[in-house]
Legacy VTK file of the C-alpha trace (Angstrom):
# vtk DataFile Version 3.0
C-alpha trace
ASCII
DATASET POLYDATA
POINTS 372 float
95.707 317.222 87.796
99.099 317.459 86.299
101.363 320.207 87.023
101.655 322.611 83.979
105.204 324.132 82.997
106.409 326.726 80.481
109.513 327.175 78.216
110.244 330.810 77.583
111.478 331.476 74.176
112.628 335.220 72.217
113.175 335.787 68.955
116.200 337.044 67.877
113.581 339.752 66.715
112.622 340.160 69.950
109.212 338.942 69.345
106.514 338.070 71.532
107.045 334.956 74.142
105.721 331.906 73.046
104.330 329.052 75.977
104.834 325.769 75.091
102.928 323.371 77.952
104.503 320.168 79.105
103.621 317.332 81.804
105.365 316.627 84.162
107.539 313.631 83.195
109.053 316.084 80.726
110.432 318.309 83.615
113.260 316.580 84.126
114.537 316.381 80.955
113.957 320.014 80.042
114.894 322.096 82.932
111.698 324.120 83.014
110.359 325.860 85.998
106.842 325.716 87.530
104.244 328.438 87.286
104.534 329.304 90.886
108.638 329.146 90.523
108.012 332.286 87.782
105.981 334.086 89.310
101.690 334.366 89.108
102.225 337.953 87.405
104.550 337.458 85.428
102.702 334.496 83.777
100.064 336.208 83.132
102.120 338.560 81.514
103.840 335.806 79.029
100.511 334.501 78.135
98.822 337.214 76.812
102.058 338.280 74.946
102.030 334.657 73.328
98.256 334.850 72.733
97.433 332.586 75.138
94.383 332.933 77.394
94.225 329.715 79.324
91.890 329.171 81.571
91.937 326.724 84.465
92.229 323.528 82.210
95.558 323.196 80.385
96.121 322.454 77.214
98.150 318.890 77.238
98.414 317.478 74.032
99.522 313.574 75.051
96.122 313.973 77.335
93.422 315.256 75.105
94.705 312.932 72.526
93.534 310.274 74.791
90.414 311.746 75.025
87.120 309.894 74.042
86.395 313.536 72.073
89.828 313.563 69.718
89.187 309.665 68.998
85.896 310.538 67.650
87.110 312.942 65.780
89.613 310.961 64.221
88.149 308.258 62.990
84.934 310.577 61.599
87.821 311.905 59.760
89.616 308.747 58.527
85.749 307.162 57.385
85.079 310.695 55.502
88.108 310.333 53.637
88.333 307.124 52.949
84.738 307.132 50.922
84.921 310.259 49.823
88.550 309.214 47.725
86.703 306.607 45.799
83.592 308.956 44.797
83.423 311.763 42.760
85.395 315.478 42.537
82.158 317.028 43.663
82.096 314.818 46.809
85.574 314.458 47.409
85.377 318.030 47.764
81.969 317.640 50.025
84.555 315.569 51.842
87.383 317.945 52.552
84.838 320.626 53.496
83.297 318.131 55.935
86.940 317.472 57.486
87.878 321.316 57.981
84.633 322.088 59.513
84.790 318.980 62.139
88.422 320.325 63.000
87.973 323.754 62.755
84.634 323.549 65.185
86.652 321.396 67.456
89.568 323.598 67.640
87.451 326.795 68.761
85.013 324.339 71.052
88.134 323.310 73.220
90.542 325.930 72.623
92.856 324.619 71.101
95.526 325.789 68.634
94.939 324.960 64.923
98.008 323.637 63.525
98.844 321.530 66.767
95.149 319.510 66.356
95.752 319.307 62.694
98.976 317.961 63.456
98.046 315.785 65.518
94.585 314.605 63.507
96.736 313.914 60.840
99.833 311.624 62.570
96.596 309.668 64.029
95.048 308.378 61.227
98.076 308.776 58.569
97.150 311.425 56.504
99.238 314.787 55.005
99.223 317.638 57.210
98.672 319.750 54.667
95.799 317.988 52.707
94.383 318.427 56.574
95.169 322.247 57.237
93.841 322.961 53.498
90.526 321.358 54.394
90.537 323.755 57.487
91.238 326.804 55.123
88.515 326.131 52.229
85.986 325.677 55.472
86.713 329.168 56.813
87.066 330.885 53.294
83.710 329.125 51.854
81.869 328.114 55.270
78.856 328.068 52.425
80.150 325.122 50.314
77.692 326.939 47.447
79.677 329.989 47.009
82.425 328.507 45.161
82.860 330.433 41.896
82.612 327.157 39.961
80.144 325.568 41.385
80.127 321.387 40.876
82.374 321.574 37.863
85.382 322.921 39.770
88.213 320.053 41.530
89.853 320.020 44.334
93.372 321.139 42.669
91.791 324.059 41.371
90.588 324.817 44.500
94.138 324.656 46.344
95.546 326.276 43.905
93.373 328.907 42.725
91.565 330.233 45.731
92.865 329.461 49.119
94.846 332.149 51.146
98.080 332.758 49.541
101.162 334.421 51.059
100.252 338.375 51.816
102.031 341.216 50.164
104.054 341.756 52.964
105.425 338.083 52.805
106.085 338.178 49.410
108.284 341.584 49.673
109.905 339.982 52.812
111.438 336.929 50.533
111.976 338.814 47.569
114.549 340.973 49.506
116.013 337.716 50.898
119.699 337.084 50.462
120.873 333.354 50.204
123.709 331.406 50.956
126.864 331.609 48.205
126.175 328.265 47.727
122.411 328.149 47.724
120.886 329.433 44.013
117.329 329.393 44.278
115.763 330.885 40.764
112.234 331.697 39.559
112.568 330.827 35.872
111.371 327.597 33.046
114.196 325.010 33.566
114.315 324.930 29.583
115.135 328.225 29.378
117.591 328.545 32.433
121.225 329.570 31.947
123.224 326.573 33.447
126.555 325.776 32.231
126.690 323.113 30.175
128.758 319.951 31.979
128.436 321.345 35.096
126.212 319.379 37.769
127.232 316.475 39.435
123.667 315.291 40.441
120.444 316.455 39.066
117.734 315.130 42.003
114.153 316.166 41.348
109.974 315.269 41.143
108.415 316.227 38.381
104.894 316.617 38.108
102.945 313.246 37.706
99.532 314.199 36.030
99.612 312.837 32.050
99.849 316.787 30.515
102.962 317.060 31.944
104.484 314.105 29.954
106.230 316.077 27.680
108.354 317.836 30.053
110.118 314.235 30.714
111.683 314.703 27.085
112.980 318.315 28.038
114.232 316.843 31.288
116.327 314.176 29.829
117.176 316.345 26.955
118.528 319.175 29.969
120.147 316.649 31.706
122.516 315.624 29.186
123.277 319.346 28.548
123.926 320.095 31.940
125.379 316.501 33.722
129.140 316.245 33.652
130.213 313.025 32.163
129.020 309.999 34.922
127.007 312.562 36.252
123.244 310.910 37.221
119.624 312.305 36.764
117.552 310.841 40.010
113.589 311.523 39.361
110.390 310.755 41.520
107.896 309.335 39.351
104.534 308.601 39.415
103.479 305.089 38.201
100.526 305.420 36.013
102.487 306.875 33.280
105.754 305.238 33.459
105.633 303.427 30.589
105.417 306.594 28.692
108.141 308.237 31.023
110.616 305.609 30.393
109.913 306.183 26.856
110.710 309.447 26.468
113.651 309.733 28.901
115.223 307.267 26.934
117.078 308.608 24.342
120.687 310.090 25.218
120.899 309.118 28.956
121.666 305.452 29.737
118.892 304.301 32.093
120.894 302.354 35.284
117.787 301.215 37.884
114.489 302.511 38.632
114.813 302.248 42.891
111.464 301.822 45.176
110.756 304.472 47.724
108.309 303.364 50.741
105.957 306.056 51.430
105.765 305.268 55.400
102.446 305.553 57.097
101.050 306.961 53.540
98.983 306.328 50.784
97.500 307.065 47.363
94.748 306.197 45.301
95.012 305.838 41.581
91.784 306.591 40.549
92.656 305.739 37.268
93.424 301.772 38.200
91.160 301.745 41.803
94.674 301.038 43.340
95.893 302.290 46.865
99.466 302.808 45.862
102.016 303.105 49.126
105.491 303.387 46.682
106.960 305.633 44.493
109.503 304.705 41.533
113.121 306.437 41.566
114.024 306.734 38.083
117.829 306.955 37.771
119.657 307.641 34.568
123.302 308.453 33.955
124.829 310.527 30.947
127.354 308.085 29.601
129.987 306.577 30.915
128.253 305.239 33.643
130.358 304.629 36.659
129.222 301.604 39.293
127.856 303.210 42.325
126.441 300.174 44.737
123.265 300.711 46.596
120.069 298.943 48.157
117.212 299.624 45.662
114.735 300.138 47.999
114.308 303.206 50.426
111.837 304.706 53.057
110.485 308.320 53.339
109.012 309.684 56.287
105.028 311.177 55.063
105.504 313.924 52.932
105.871 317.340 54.427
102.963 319.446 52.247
102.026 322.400 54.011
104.023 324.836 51.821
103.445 322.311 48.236
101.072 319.831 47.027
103.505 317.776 45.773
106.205 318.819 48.456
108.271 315.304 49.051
109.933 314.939 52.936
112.913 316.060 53.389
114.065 312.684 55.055
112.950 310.801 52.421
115.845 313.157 49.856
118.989 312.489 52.304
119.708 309.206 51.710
119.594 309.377 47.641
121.651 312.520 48.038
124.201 310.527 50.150
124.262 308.169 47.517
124.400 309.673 44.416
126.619 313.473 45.894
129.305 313.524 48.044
130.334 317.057 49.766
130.851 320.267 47.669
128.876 319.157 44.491
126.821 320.729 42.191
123.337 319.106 42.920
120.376 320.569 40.732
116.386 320.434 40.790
114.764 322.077 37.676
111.252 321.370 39.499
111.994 322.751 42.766
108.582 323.411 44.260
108.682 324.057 47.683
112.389 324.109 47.548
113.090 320.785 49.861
115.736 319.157 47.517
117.784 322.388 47.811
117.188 322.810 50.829
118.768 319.546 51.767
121.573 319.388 50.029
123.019 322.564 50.919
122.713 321.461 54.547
124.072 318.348 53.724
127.190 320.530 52.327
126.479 320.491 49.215
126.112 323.193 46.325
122.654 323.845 45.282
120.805 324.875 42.858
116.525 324.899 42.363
114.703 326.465 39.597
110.847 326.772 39.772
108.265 328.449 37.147
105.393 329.486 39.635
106.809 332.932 41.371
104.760 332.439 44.582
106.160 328.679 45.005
109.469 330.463 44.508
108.922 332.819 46.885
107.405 330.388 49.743
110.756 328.252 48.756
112.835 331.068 49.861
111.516 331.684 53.040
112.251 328.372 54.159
116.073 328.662 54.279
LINES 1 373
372 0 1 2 3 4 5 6 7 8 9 10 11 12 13 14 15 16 17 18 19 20 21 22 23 24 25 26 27 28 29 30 31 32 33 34 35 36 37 38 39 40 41 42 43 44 45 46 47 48 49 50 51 52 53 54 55 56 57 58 59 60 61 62 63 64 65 66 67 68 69 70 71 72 73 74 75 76 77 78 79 80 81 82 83 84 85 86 87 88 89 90 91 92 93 94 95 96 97 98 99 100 101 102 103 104 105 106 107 108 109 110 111 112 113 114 115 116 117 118 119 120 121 122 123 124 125 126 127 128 129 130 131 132 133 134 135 136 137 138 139 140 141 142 143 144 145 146 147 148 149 150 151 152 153 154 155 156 157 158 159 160 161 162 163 164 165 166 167 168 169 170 171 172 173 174 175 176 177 178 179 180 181 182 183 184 185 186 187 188 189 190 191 192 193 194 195 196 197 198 199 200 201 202 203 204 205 206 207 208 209 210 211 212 213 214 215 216 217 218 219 220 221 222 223 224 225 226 227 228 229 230 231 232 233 234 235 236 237 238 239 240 241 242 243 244 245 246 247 248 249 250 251 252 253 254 255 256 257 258 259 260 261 262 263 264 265 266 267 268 269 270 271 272 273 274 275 276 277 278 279 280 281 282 283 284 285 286 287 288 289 290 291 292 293 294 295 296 297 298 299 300 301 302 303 304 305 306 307 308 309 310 311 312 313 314 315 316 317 318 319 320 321 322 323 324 325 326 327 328 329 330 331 332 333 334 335 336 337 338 339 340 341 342 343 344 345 346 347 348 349 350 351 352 353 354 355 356 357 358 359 360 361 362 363 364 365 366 367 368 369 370 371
């Protein structure tokens, strides 16, 4: 049996220790000491502060995901979804509620923490974390599938976004109070209706929503973005590719379209429901408010899978670095007028640059501004 090893950490609140369990190969490389090198009381001490009662078997994640148990589990998981994306709402949903209560039985048969076997469930068979943990949080809201208020009629967006746990009242107040960076503006307003000076951003980068009654909002986008863009400035947009045609059409009227780029969505994929197509890119739309200036790049990219535990539509923040590398340099203006989650921003002001996100939805807003 492998030797099990802690890493003592404090928050700067002063918060509760937190165990983190490694094998032994990792020893070396992070300096930690054994449980007999601590001390037998004083390890019992740190795991009941962290919430941790172990008992004799340790949790080691590289081990139990070599277990004949977890590669059940997984590929249960990856069939369930897999059918249940090509059948109906009602049985997609069927589907999700299936998934959460296969991991959410697991977790509490084996002990295990929640978000580390969703994590893990999900890297196995290539699927979003958070499409994972929000299967795990309609099974323990509606454990009776029947209850929803709905009933058949209702989808699976509704349900995400209508009745799973938001953010308490205490996390709300706790971001709302939340000062940010000089150079970080994060603001809870309609992009149409924000005040931004006009010819003052360098580089608007952002992802619209995809679904077809959002169309319009490509004509106030392009219409913004020449209001906003300083002369050469570009408008870089994540699009979806059923509607294109349509999005090409109306975001081209004042900007000069330049190249539509092809990001690789790595170890992801989407079906089109629409077409019966298992898409695994997304189109880059990139416009520039006249003159356009040559900027050289490669037209194709790669994006880690899409971090979307805080957002639906929450894009990776690797994926964002290399178009803002491209398209910025340090100290400019960069702007997203669909900030969601608040990962553009987020990005670019670590990458030194300033930022600005707007989003409509106040609780998005909120969840944005906790992340920074």
């Amino acid at each position: 049996m492998e030797k099990k090893y802690y890493i003592f950490i404090t928050s700067p609140k002063g918060a509760a220790l937190r165990q983190v369990c490694y094998s032994t190969k990792f020893r070396n490389q992070f300096c930690v000491p054994s449980s007999q090198e601590l001390g037998e009381s004083f390890v019992r001490l740190a795991e009941q502060r962290a919430g941790f009662f172990m008992n004799n078997t340790a949790i080691q994640t590289q081990e139990w995901k070599k277990e004949q148990w977890f590669i059940d589990l997984c590929e249960e998981i990856k069939q369930l979804i897999t059918e249940g994306v090509f059948s109906s709402n009602w049985v997609l949903i069927e589907t999700y509620h299936k998934v959460g209560e296969l991991i959410v039985t697991t977790q509490k048969k084996k002990g295990l923490p929640l978000i580390q076997l969703v994590q893990q469930v999900a890297e196995t068979i290539s699927k979003s974390e958070r499409t994972i943990y929000l299967s795990c949080q309609f099974y323990n809201k509606y454990t009776d599938i029947h209850a929803l208020p709905d009933g058949k009629i209702i989808t699976w967006h509704k349900i995400v976004n209508k009745y799973l746990p938001a953010p308490t009242d205490e996390e709300l107040k706790e971001a709302e109070k939340k000062v940010l960076p000089p150079t970080l503006n994060l603001i809870n307003q309609d992009f149409r209706t924000a005040n931004i000076k006009e010819n003052s951003i360098d580089l608007i980068l952002t992802d619209p929503p995809y679904p077809g009654e959002f169309l319009p909002l490509w004509k106030d986008l392009g219409d913004f973005a020449y209001k906003v863009l300083k002369p050469s400035g570009f408008l870089v947009a994540y699009s979806g590719q059923y509607h294109l045609p349509k999005v090409f059409e109306m975001l081209n009227g004042q900007l000069e379209y330049v190249w539509t780029m092809a990001l690789i969505m790595a170890g992801s994929t989407q079906l089109v429901n629409a077409r019966n197509i298992m898409c695994g890119w997304k189109p880059i739309l990139i416009y520039c408010k006249p003159p356009f200036v040559k900027k050289p790049f490669y037209d194709v990219t790669s994006s880690p899978q899409g971090e979307k535990l805080l957002h639906e539509w929450q894009q990776s923040e690797g994926g964002v670095r290399k178009l803002i590398e491209i398209f910025s340099k340090e100290g400019d203006i960069i702007l997203d007028p669909f900030s969601g989650a608040g990962t553009f921003p987020k990005v670019a002001y670590e990458m030194k640059r300033q930022a600005i996100g707007i989003e409509i939805d106040n609780i998005t807003h909120l969840k944005a501004k906790t992340r920074i």
